[in-house]
C-alpha positions in Angstrom: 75.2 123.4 102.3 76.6 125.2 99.3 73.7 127.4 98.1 75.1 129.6 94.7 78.1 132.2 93.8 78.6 135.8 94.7 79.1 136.3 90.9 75.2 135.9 90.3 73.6 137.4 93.2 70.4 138.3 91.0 69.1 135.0 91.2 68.8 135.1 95.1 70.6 131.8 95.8 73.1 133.0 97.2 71.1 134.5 100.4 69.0 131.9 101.4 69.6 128.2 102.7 68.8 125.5 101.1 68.2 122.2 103.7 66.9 118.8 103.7 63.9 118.4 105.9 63.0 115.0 107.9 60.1 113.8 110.1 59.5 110.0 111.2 56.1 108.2 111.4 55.4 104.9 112.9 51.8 104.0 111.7 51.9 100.4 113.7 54.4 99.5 116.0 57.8 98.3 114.9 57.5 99.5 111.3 59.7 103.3 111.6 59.1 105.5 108.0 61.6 108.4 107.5 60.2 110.9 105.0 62.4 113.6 103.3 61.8 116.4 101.7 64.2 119.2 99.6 64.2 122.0 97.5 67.6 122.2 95.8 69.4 125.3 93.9 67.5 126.5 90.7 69.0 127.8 87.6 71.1 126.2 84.7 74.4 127.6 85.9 74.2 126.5 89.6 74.8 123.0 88.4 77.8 122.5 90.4 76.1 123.9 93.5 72.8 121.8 93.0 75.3 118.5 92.8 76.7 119.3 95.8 73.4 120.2 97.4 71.8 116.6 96.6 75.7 114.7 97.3 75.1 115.9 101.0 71.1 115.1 101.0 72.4 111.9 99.7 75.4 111.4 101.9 72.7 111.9 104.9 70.2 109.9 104.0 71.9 106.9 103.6 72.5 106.7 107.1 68.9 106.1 108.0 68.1 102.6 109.7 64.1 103.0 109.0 62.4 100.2 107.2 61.2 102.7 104.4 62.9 105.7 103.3 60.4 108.3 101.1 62.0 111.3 99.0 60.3 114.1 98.1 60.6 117.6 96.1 62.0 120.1 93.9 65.3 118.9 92.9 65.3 121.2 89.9 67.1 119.5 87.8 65.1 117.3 84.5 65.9 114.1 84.4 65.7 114.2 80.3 68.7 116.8 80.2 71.2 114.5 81.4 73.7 117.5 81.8 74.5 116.7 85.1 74.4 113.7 88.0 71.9 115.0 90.8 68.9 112.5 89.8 71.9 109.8 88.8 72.9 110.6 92.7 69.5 110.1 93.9 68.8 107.1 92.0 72.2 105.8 93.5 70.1 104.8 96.6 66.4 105.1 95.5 63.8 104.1 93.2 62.1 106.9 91.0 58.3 106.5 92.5 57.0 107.1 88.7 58.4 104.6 87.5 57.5 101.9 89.7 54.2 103.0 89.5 54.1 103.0 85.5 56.3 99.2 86.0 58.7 100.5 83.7 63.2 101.1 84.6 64.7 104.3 84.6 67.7 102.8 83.6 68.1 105.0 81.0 68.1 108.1 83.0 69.9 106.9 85.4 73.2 107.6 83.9 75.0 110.4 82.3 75.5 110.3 78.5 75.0 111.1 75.0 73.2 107.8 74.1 71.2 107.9 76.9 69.6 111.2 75.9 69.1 110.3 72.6 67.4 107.5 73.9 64.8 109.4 76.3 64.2 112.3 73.7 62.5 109.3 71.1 60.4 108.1 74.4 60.3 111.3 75.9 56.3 111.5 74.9 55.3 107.5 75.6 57.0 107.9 78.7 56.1 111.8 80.5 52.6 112.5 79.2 51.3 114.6 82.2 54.7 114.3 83.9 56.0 117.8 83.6 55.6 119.6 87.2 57.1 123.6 86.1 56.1 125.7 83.4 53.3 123.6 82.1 50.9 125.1 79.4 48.0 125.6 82.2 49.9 126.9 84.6 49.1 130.7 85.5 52.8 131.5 86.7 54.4 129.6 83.6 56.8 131.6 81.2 57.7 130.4 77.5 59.9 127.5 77.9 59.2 123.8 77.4 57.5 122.1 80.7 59.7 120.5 82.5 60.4 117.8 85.3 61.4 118.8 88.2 59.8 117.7 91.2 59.5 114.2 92.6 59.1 111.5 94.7 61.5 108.5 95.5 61.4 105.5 97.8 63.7 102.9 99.4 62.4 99.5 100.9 64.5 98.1 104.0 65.6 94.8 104.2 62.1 93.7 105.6 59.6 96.0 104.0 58.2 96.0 99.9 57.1 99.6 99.1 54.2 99.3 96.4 53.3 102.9 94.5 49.4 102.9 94.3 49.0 105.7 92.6 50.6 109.4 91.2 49.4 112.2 89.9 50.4 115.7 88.9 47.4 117.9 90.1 46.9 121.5 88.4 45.9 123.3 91.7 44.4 127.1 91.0 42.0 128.7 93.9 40.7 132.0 94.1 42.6 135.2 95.3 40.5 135.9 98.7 42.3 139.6 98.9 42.1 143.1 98.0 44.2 145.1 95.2 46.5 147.2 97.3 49.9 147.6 96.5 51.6 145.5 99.2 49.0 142.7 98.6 50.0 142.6 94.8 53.8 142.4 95.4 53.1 139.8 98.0 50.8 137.7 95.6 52.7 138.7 91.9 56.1 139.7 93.0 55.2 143.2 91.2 55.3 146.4 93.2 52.6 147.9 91.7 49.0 149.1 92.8 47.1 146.3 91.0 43.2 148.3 91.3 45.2 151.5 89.6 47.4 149.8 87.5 46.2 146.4 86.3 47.4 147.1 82.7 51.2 147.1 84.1 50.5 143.6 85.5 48.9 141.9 82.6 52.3 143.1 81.0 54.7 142.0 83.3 52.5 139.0 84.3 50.6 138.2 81.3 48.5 134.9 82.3 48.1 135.6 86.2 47.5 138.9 85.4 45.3 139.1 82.7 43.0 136.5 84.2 43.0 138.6 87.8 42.7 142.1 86.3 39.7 140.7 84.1 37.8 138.7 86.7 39.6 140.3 90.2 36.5 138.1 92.2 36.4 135.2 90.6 39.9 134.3 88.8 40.9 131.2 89.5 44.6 131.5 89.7 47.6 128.8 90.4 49.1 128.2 93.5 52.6 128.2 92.8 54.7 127.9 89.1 55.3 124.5 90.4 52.5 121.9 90.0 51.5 119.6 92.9 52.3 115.8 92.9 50.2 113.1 94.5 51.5 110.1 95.6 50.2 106.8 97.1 52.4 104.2 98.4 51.8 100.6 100.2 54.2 99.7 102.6 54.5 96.1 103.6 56.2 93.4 106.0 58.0 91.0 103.5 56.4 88.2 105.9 53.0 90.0 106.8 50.8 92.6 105.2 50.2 96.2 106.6 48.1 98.3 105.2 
């Protein structure tokens, strides 16, 4: 897979892989599930590479025979900016699992223009309350930009199955930091090379919610898991001619 440009190496991207991971259930005989999962380029600027990323997720997926295909992760990309086509691709050969469990189309986001972003900035509050999954408000990890949209879960039916989306939520995880304060244990945790017990001033500056809340209350700070919030989804998958749980 393409994974970033030489000409930006700060933002990583260009050393690591990104992939498209796959595992198949069968929770009653007959009925085969193939569940996805990706984590596509970040970053404005890698636009090109994150549409070729998803094209070849895309371009793989569809050639899965399972009754029920399931999608999941962080595409990166908001489905609001409608700058480029990776959710457009996705939606090419899945239904968005939010919307089908609010009974509402993403038609609107589903293509790529001018109009259509008009359209979704009006509705962008009716339709998103709660939605955003990076940079929210309560998120420890979060810097100052508007929340946004980017993880998510899609689904395809086969030609026997109905896929029903019980539920979905976007959980605000935080858990305590079970670990001491030495310096290799704060760049592992914060990313910041620092001692944190000698210098927890320099981390509430350089990470100013994780860090302040830590430094304050090292024992009992309830911190977030990731910048990324967690999403919970809940499907029903069904025989067209029988019910199975």
């Amino acid at each position: 897979s393409k994974r970033g440009s030489w000409l930006t190496p700060w933002d990583g991207e260009i050393l690591v892989q990104k992939g498209l991971g796959m595992v198949q259930i069968s929770p009653v005989p007959e009925l085969r599930i193939d569940i996805f999962n990706t984590h596509a380029i970040a970053q404005d600027y890698n636009k090109y590479y994150r549409e070729s990323q998803i094209g070849e997720a895309v371009q793989f997926m569809q050639q899965s025979d399972a009754n029920a295909i399931l999608l999941g992760g962080d595409i990166n990309y908001d489905l609001r900016d409608h700058s480029e086509t990776s959710y457009q691709l996705i939606s090419q050969l899945f239904d968005d699992s939010y919307f089908s469990f609010k009974n509402q189309s993403n038609a609107e986001f589903a293509v790529s223009n001018t109009s259509s972003a008009a359209i979704s900035v009006q509705r962008g509050n009716e339709l998103f309350a709660g939605r955003e999954t990076a940079h929210t408000t309560t998120n420890d990890f979060s810097v100052e930009v508007e929340p946004e949209i980017l993880d998510y879960w899609f689904h395809k039916a086969g030609a026997d199955t109905n896929i029903d989306v019980k539920d979905f939520k976007v959980f605000n995880l935080k858990e305590k930091i079970l670990s001491d304060l030495t310096e290799k244990s704060c760049n592992n945790l914060f990313g910041v090379p620092i001692n944190c017990e000698k210098n927890c001033s320099e981390l509430s500056k350089v990470k100013q919610k994780c860090g302040k809340k830590f430094c304050e209350h090292p024992e009992e700070a309830l911190v977030s898991l990731s910048d990324h919030e967690a999403v919970f989804i809940k499907y029903r998958i069904s025989y067209r001619e029988k019910s199975v749980p």
